[in-house]
C-alpha positions in Angstrom: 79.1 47.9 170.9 79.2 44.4 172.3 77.7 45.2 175.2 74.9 47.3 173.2 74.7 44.0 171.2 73.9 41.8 174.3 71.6 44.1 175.6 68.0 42.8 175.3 66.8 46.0 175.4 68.5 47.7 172.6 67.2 47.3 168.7 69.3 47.4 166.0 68.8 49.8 163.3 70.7 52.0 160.4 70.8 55.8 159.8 72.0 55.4 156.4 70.4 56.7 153.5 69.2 53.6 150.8 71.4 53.5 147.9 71.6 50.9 144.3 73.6 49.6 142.1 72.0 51.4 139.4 69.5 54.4 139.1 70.1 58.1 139.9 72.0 57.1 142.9 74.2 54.5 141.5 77.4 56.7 141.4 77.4 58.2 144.6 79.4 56.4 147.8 77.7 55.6 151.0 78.8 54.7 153.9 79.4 50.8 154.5 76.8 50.4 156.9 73.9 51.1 154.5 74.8 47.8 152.8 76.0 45.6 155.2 75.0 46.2 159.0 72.7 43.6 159.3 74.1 40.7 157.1 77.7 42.0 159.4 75.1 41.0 162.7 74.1 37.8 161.2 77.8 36.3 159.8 80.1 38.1 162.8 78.2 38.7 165.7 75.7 35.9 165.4 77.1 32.9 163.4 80.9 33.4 164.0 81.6 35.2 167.6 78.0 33.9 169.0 77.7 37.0 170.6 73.7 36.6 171.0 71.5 34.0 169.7 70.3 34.4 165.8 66.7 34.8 167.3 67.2 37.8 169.3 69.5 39.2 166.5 66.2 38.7 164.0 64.1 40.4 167.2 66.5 42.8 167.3 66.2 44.1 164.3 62.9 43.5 163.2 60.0 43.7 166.4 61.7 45.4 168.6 63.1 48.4 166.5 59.8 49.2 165.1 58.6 49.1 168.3 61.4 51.8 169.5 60.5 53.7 166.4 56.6 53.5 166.9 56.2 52.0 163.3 52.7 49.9 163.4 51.8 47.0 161.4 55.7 46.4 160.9 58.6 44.3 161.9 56.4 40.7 163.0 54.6 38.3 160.9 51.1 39.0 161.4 47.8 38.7 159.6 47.0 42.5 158.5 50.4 43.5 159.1 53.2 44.5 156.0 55.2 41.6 154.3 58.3 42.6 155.0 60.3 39.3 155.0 64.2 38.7 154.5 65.1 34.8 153.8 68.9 34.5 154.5 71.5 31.4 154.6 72.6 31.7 158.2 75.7 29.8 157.1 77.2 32.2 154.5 75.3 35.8 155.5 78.0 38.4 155.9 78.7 42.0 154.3 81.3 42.6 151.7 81.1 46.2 152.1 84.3 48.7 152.6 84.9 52.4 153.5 87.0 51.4 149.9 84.1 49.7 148.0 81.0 50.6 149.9 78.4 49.6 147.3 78.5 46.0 147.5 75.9 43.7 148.0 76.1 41.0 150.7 76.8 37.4 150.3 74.1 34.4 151.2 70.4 36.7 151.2 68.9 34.9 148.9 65.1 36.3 148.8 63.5 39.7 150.1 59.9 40.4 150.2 59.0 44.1 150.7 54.6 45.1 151.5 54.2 41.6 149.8 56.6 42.1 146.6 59.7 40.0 145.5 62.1 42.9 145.8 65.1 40.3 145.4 64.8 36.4 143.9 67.4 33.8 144.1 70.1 36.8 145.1 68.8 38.6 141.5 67.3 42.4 142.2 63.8 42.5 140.5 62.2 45.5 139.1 59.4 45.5 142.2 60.1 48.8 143.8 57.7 47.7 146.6 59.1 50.2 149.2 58.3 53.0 150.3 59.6 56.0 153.2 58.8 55.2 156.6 59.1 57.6 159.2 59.3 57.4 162.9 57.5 59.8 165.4 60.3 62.1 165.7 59.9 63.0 161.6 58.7 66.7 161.0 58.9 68.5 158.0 58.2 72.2 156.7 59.1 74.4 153.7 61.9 76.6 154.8 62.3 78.5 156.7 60.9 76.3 159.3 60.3 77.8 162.5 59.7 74.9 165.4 57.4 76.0 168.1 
């Protein structure tokens, strides 16, 4: 993994499914990675280990995977694209989440903007719901029984 890490050419993503602390999905477990592989990045691998610099961690994860995953008008700050913006304290960032306690929200993100909308303020959730499903080229979906040609 450290070597993947290192790798300029390798973007860092998440498979996991989105989960909350409230909602329909509140009670159900996730794995740990869904809440804390990028704040994990940012504390261990960036900040404590300096296993690559905090701007090619932030490349990593933002430019460069949604260039791997063909997503367009995402992961840079550009006029025309999406607002997608996370505004972190590089000094206290890590995950608290555990195969134990997976549900936990990270320490030291303080502000998340998602298409433009204050999704999280002063560390607080707010009732935004900005998001929405993006999905990358190799998406495809059918009513079953789905027959791939």
């Amino acid at each position: 993994m450290q070597a993947a890490l290192k790798s300029p050419f390798v973007s860092i993503c998440t498979d996991n499914g989105a989960r909350a602390t409230d909602g329909p999905l509140a009670g159900s477990k996730s794995h740990p990675r869904g809440w804390g592989t990028y704040p994990r990045i940012l504390g261990r691998y960036v900040r404590d280990q300096h296993l690559l610099t905090l701007e090619m961690a932030i490349h990593k994860m933002t430019g460069l995977a949604a260039g791997n995953l063909s997503l367009t008008n995402r992961g840079l700050i550009r006029e025309g694209y999406f607002a997608d913006v996370t505004i972190f304290d590089p000094k206290t960032v890590i995950d608290r989440a555990t195969f134990e306690e997976p549900n936990q929200y990270p320490v030291g993100i303080n502000f998340v903007i998602v298409n433009g909308q204050i999704e999280v303020d002063n560390g607080e959730r707010t009732p935004a719901l900005a998001g929405r499903v993006l999905r990358g080229p190799g998406y495809t979906w059918c009513v079953p029984p789905c027959v791939v040609k």
